[in-house]
C-alpha positions as CSV (number, residue, x, y, z in Angstrom):
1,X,15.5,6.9,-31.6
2,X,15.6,5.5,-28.4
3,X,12.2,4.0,-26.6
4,X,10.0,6.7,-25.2
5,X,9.6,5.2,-21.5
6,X,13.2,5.6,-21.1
7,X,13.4,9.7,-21.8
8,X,13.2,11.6,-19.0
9,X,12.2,15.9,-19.0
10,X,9.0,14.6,-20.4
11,X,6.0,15.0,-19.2
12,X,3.7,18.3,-19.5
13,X,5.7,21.4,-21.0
14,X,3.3,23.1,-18.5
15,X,1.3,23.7,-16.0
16,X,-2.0,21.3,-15.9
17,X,-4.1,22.6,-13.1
18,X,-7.7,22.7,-13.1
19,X,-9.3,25.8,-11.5
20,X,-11.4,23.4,-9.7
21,X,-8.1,21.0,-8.6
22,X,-6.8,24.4,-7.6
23,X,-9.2,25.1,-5.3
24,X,-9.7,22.4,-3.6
25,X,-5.8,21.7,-3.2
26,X,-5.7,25.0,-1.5
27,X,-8.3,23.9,1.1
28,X,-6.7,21.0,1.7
29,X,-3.2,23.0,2.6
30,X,-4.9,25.0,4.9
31,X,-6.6,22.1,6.8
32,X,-3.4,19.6,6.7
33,X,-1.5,23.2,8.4
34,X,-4.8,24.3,10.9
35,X,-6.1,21.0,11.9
36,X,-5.7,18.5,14.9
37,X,-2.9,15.8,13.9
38,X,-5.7,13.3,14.3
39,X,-8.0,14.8,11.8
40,X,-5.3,15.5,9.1
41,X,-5.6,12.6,7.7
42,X,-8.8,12.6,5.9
43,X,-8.2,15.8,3.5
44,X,-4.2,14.3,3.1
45,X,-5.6,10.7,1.4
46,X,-8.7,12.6,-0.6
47,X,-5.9,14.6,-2.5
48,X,-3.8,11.6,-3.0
49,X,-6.2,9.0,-4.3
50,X,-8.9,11.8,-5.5
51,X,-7.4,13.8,-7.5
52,X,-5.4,12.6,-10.8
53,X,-1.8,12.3,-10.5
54,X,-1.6,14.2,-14.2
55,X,-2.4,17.7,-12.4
56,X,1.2,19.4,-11.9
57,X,2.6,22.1,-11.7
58,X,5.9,23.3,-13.6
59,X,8.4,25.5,-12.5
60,X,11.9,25.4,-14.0
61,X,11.5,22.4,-15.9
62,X,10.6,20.4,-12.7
63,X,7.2,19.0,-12.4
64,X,5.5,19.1,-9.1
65,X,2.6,16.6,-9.1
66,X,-0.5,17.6,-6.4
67,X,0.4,14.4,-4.9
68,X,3.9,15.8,-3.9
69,X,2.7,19.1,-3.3
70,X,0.7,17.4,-0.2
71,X,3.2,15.3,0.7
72,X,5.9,18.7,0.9
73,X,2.8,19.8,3.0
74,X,2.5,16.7,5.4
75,X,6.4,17.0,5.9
76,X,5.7,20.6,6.8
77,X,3.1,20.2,9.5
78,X,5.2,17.3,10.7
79,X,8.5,19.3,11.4
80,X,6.1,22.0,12.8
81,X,4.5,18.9,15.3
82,X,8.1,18.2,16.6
83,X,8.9,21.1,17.9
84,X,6.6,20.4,20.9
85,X,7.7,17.9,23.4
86,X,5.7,14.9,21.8
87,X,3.5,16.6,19.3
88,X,5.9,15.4,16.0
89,X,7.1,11.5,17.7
90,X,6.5,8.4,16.1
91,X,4.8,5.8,17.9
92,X,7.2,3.6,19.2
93,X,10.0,5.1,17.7
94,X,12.0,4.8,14.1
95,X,11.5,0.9,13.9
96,X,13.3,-1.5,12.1
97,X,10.5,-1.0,9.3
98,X,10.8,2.3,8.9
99,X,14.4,1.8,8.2
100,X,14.0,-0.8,5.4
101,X,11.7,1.7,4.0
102,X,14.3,4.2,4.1
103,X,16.7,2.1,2.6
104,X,14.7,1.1,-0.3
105,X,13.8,4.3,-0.9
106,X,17.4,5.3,-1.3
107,X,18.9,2.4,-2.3
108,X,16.5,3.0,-5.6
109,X,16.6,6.5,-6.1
110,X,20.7,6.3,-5.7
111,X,21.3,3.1,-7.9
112,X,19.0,4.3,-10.7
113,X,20.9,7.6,-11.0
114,X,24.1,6.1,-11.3
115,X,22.7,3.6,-13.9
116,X,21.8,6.5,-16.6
117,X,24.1,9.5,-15.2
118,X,22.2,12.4,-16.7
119,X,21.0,15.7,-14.6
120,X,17.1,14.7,-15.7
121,X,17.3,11.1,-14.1
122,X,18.4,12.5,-10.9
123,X,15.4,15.1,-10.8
124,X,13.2,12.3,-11.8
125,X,14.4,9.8,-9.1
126,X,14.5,12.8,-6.5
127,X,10.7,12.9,-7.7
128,X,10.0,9.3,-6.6
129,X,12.1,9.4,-3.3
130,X,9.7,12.1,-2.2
131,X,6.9,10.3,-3.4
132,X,8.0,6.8,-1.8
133,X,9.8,8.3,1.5
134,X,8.2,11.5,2.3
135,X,4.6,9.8,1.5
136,X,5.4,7.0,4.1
137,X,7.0,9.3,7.0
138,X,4.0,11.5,6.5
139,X,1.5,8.7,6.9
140,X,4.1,7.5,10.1
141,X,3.5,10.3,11.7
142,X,-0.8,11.0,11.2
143,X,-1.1,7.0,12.1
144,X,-0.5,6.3,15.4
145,X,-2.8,4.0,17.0
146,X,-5.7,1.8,16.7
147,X,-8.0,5.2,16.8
148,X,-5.9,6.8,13.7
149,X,-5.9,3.3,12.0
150,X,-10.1,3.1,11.9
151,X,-10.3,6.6,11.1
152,X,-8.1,5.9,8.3
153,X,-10.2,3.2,7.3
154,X,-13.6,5.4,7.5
155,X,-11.6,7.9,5.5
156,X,-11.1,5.5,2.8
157,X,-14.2,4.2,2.7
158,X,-15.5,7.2,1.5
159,X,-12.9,7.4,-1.2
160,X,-13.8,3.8,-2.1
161,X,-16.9,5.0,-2.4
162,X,-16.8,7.8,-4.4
163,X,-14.3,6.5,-7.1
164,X,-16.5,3.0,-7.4
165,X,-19.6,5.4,-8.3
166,X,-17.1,7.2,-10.9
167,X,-16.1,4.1,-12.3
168,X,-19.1,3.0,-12.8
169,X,-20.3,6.3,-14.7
170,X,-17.3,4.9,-17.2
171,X,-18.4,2.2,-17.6
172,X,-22.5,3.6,-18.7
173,X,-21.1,6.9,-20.3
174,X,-18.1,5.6,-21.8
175,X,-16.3,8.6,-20.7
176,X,-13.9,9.4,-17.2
177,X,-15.1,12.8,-15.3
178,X,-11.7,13.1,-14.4
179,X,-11.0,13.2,-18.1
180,X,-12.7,16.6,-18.1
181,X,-10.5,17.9,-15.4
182,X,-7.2,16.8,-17.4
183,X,-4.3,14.3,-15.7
184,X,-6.0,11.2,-17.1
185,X,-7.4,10.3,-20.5
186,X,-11.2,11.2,-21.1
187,X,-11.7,8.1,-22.7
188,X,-11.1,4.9,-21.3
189,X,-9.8,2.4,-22.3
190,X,-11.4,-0.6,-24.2
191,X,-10.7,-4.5,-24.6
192,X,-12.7,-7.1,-26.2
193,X,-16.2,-4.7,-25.9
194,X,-15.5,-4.0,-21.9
195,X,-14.4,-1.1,-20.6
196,X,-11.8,-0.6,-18.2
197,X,-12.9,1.9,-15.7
198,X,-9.8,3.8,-14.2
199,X,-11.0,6.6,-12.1
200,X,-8.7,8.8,-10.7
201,X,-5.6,6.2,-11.4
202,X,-3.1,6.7,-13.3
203,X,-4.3,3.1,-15.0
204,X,-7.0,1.0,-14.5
205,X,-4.9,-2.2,-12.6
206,X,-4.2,0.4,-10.3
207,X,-7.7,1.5,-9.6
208,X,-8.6,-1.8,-9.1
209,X,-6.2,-3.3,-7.5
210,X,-6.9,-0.2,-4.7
211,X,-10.3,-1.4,-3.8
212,X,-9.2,-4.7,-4.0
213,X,-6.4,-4.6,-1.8
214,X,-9.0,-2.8,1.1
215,X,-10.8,-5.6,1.0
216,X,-9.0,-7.5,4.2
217,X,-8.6,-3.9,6.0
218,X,-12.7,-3.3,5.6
219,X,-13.2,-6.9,6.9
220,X,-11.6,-6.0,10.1
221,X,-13.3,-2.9,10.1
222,X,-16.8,-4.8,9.8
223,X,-15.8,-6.6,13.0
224,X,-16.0,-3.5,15.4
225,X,-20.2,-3.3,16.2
226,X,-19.7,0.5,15.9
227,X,-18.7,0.4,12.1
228,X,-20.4,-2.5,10.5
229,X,-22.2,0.0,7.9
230,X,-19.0,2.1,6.8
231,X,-17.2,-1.2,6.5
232,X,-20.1,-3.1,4.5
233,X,-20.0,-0.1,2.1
234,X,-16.1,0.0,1.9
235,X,-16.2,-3.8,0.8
236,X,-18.7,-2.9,-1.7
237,X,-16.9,-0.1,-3.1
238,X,-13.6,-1.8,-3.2
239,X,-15.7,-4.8,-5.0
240,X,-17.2,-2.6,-7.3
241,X,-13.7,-1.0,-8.3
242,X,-12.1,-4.5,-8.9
243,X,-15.1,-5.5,-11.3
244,X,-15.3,-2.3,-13.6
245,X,-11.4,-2.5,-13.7
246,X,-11.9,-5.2,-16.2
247,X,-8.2,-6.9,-15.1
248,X,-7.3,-10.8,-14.1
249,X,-4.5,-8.8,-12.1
250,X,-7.3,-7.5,-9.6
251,X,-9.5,-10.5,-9.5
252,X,-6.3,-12.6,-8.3
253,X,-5.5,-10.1,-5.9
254,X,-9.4,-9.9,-4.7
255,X,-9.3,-13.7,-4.4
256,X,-5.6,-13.8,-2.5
257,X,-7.7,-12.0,0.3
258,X,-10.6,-14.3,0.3
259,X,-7.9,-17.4,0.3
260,X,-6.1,-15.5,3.1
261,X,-9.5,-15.7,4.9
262,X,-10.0,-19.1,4.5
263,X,-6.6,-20.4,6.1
264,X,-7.3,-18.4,9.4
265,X,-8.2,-21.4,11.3
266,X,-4.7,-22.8,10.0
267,X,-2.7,-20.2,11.6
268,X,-0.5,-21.7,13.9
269,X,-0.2,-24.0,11.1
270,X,1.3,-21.7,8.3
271,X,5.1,-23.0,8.3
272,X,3.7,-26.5,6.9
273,X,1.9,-24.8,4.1
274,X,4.7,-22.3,3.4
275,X,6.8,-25.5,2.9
276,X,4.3,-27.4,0.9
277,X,4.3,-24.4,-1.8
278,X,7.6,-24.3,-2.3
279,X,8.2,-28.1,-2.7
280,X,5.1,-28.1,-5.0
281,X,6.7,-25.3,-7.2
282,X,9.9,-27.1,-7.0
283,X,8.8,-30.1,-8.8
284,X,6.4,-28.5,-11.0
285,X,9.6,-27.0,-12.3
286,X,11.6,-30.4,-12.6
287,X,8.3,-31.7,-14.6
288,X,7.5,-29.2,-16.7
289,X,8.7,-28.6,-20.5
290,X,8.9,-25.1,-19.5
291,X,10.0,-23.0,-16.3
292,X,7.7,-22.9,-13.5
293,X,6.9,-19.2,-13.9
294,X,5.5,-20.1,-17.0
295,X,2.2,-20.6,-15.2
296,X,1.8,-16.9,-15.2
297,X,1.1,-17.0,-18.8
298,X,-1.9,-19.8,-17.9
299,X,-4.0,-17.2,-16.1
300,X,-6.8,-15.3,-17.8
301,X,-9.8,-14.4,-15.8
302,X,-11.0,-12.4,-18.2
303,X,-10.5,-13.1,-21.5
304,X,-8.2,-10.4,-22.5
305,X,-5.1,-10.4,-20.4
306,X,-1.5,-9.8,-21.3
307,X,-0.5,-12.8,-19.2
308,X,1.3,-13.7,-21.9
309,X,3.5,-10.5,-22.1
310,X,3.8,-10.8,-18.0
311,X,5.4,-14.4,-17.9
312,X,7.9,-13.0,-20.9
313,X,8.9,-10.5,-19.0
314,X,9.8,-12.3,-16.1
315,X,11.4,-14.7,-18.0
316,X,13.7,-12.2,-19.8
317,X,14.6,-10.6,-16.9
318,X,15.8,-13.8,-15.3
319,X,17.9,-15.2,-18.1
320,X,19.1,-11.1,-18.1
321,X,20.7,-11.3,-14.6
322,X,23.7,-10.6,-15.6
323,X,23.0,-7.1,-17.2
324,X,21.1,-5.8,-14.1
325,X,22.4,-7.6,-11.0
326,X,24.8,-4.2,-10.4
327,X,23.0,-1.1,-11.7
328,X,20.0,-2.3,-12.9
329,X,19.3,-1.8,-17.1
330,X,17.9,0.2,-19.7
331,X,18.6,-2.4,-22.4
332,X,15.0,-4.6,-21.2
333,X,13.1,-3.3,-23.9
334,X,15.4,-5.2,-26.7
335,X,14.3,-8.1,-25.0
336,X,11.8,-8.6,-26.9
337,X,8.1,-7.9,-27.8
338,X,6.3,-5.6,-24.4
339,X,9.2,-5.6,-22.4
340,X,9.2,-1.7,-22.1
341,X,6.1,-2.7,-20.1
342,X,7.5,-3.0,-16.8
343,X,3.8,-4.5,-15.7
344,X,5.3,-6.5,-12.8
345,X,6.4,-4.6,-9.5
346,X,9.6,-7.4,-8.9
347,X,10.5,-7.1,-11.8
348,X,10.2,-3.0,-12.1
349,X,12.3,-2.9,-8.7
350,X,15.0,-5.1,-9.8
351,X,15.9,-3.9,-13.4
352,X,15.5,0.0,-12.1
353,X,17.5,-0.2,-9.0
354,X,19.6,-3.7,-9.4
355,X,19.7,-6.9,-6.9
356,X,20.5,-4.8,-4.1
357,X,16.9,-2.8,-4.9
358,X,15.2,-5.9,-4.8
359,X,16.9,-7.8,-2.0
360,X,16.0,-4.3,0.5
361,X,12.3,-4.8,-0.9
362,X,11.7,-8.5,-0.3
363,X,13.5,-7.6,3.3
364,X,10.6,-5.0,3.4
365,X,8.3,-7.4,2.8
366,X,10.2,-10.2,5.1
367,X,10.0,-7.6,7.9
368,X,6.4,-7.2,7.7
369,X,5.6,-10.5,7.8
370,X,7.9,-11.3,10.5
371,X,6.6,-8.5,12.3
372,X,2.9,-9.7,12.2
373,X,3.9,-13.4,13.4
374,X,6.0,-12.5,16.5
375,X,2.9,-10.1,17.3
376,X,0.6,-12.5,16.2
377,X,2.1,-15.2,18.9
378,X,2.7,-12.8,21.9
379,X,-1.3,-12.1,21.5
380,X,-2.3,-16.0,20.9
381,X,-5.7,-16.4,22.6
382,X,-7.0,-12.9,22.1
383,X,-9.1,-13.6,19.2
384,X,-9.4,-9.7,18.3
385,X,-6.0,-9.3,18.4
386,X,-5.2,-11.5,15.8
387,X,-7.5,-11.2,14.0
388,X,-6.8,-7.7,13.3
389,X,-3.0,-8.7,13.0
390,X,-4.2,-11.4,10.4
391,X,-6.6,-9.1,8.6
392,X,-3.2,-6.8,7.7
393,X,-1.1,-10.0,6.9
394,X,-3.6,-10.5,4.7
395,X,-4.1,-7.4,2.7
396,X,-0.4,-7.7,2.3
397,X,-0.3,-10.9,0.9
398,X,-3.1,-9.3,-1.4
399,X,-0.7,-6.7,-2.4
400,X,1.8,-9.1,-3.2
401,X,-0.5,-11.2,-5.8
402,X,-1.5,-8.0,-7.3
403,X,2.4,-7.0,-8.2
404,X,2.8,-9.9,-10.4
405,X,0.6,-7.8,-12.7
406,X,1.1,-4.1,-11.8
407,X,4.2,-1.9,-10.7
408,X,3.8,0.3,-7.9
409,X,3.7,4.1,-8.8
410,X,2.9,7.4,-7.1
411,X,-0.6,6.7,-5.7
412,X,0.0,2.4,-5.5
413,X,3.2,3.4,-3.3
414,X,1.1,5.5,-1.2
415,X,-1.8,2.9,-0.9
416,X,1.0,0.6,0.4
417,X,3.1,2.8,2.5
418,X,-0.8,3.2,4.5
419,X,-0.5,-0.9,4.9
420,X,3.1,-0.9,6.2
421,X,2.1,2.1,8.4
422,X,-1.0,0.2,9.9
423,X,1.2,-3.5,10.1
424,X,4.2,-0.5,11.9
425,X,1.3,0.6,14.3
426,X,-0.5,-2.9,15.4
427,X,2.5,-5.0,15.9
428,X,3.9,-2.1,18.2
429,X,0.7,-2.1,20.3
430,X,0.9,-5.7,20.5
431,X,4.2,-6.4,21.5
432,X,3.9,-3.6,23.8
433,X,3.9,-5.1,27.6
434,X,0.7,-5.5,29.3
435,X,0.3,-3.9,32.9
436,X,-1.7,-5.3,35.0
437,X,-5.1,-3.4,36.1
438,X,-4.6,-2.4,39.4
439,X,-7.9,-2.1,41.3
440,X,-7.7,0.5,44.1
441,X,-9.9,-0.4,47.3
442,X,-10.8,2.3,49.9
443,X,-11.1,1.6,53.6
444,X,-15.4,0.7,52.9
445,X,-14.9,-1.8,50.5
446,X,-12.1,-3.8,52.0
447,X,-14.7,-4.1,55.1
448,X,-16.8,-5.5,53.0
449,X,-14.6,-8.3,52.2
450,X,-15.5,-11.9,53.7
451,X,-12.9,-12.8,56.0
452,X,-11.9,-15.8,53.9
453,X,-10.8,-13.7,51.2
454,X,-10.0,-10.1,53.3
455,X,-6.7,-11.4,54.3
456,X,-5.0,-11.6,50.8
457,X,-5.6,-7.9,50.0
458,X,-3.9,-5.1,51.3
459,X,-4.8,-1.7,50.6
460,X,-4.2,-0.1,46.9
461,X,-3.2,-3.7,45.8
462,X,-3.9,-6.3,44.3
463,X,-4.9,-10.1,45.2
464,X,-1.8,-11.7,45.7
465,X,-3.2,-15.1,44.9
C-alpha cells in the first residue's frame, strides 16, 4: 500500500459544516458582495485565518474548503468592481510581481499534474491554484494603498488577538474550541508535557509562525501616533501565538525579525553582510565533517524539535536531484525515516513542482527583495519611508526563516500573498514620481511680498530660485 500523503480523493466523504460556520460564512458573502472595496477586507481575512480550513463542503467528489468559497467570492466582487471605469484596477498595474506569482502558481499546479497523471491530482492541484492565485489577485485588488495597508493591519490585529486568547484556552483546558466546531483536532497536540496550541491552523507551526511573522508589520504600525495601542496589542498577540505554539521553527522566525531590526542602521551597508554570510557558509562547509546544512539539525529551542528529521530531509532531497530536477517526485518518502514530512517550504516547492517550481519561487522572493531596495534608495533620507519599506523586508526575511521548518499551505499562502501584496503596494508608491506642491498666490498675498523676494514669483507659480 502506497503512503497515505500521496493519495488524493481523500479527505472528508462529506460535508463538514458547522451550523454556526454556516452562518457566519453566509454574513460574510453578503458583506464581501454589499460593501465598499475598502471595507471588504476585514470580513475576507476573519474567514480565512478564523475559521478552520477542515470546514468544506462536498459536491461531486470535489471538496470546497470555506477558504475557497471566499476566495470564489472575492474574485466575484472583483470582476463585478471592473466593470466601472476604475472600480476593479490594480494599483499600479499587473507588475512584474504579480506575474512571478502567476507563474509560480502555474508553473506548480501544471508540473505536479504531469508528475502523477491521474484525474484526482488535477482537481487537487486546481484546488491549490485557487487557493495560491485567486487568494493573491483577491488581496491585489482590496489593497491598494497605504490606507488599505493599515486597515489591513488593524484587521489582523484583531485576529491576532482573538486566536492568541484561544490558544491560550489550549493550553489551560487542554482542549481547541475549534475542535468542537470540527476541521481541526479537539485535542492538541502534546510534546515532552507542553502543549502545542494550534488555534484555527491547520498545525500548530503554522499558527505560530502567523503571529510571528506580524511581528515586523505591527512594529511599523506602532510607529504611526494614531495606532500605537492596536499595534502594542497586535505584537502581543502575535507574541503570545509564537510562545503557546511550543515550536523552535517560530522562535527562529520571531528572532529573524528582531535581528532584522537590529541591522537597520546598517542598511546602506547590507551587500557587505550578504557577502560575509555566504563566504562564512562557504568555508564552514570546506571544514566541516559534514555538509553545511547539517547545522539545521544543531537547532533546538525547545527541547523537542524534529530538527533532526528537517536537516535529513534537506539532505535527501539534495543528493535526490536527479529524480526531481524535471517533474518533481513521489518516491521522497523511500528516502528514508520522516521524509513524507515535507516540513520544509523549499523543499515542498521543489520535489512537488521540479527546479523550474523552485527557481520561479526564489525569483519571487528575488523580486521582492529587489523591489524593496530600489524603493528603498529612491526614498533615502525620508526616514518613514524606509522605515516602512524595511519593516516589510523584514517580515519577509521572517517568512523565509520560518520555511526552513514549515511548508506553506492554504491559510500560510494566504498570510504571505498579504506580505507580497503590501511589499506590491509600498514600492509602487515609492517609486512613484514626486510632484512638486505648487502654492497658488492671489493678487493680496503677492503684495505682501518684500520687494527683495517679490520679484522671483509670478502669479500661480512657484519660486524659481
Amino acid at each position: 500500500m502506497g503512503p497515505q500523503n500521496l493519495q488524493f480523493g481523500g479527505g472528508a466523504t462529506s460535508t463538514v459544516l458547522h451550523p454556526l460556520i454556516a452562518a457566519e460564512m453566509a454574513i460574510a458573502i453578503i458583506l464581501i458582495l454589499c460593501l465598499r472595496r475598502k471595507l471588504v477586507i476585514a470580513p475576507f481575512l476573519w474567514m480565512l485565518f478564523a475559521v478552520p480550513l477542515g470546514q468544506v463542503i462536498v459536491m461531486g467528489g470535489v471538496h470546497f474548503t470555506v477558504l475557497r468559497i471566499i476566495i470564489l467570492v472575492g474574485l466575484a466582487r472583483w470582476m463585478a468592481s471592473s466593470r466601472t471605469q476604475s472600480g476593479g484596477r490594480l494599483e499600479g498595474g499587473f507588475n512584474g510581481l504579480d506575474w512571478m506569482v502567476t507563474l509560480w502558481a502555474i508553473s506548480g499546479a501544471v508540473v505536479n499534474s504531469v508528475q502523477f497523471m491521474e484525474t484526482q491530482a488535477l482537481i487537487k492541484n486546481l484546488g491549490s491554484f485557487l487557493d495560491l492565485l485567486g487568494g493573491y489577485l483577491v488581496l491585489r485588488f482590496l489593497i491598494q494603498d497605504r490606507d488599505d495597508v493599515r486597515r489591513t493591519l488593524r484587521v489582523l490585529v484583531v485576529i491576532t488577538l482573538f486566536m492568541s486568547c484561544c490558544m491560550i484556552g489550549e493550553q489551560i483546558t487542554g482542549q481547541n474550541i475549534f475542535g468542537v466546531l470540527g476541521g481541526v483536532p479537539l485535542n492538541p497536540q502534546v510534546r515532552n508535557g507542553h502543549i502545542r496550541s494550534q488555534g484555527a491552523f491547520a498545525v500548530y507551526i503554522e499558527a505560530g509562525l502567523f503571529g510571528a511573522n506580524l511581528l515586523p508589520l505591527f512594529v511599523w504600525l506602532w510607529s504611526d501616533r494614531k495606532f500605537k495601542a492596536a499595534a502594542c496589542l497586535g505584537i502581543l498577540g502575535g507574541t503570545i501565538m509564537m510562545y503557546t505554539s511550543r515550536s523552535s521553527t517560530t522562535v527562529l522566525a520571531y528572532g529573524a525579525s528582531i535581528l532584522a531590526f537590529c541591522m537597520w542602521r546598517f542598511r546602506s551597508n547590507m551587500r557587505i553582510f550578504r557577502q560575509a554570510l555566504v563566504f562564512v557558509l562557504v568555508m564552514l562547509h570546506l571544514v566541516m565533517k559534514a555538509p553545511v546544512w547539517a547545522l539545521i539539525a544543531r537547532i533546538d529551542l525547545t527541547g523537542s524539535s524534529a530538527s533532526d528529521q528537517r536537516y535529513h530531509l534537506v539532505d535527501a532531497t539534495i543528493r535526490h536531484f536527479s529524480d526531481w530536477w524535471l517533474v518533481g517526485t513521489s518516491s521522497y518518502p523511500s528516502w528514508g525515516y520522516g521524509m513524507w514530512d515535507l516540513s520544509d517550504q523549499y523543499v515542498a516547492v521543489a520535489l512537488t513542482g521540479g527546479l523550474l517550481t523552485l527557481v520561479i519561487f526564489i525569483g519571487v522572493l528575488t523580486r521582492c527583495f529587489s523591489m524593496l531596495g530600489k524603493a528603498r534608495k529612491h526614498v533615502a533620507g525620508d526616514l518613514k519611508e524606509e522605515w516602512f519599506l524595511w519593516c516589510l523586508g523584514a517580515a519577509l526575511f521572517s517568512n523565509m526563516v520560518g520555511w526552513f521548518g514549515l511548508a506553506c499551505w492554504a491559510q500560510a499562502q494566504a498570510a504571505l500573498s498579504i506580505l507580497l501584496v503590501m511589499i506590491s503596494v509600498a514600492t509602487f508608491e515609492a517609486m512613484r514620481p514626486r510632484e512638486a506642491e505648487v502654492e497658488i498666490l492671489d493678487s493680496s498675498e503677492l503684495e505682501s511680498i518684500p520687494d527683495e523676494v517679490g520679484p522671483y514669483f509670478e502669479f500661480g507659480q512657484q519660486d524659481s530660485y
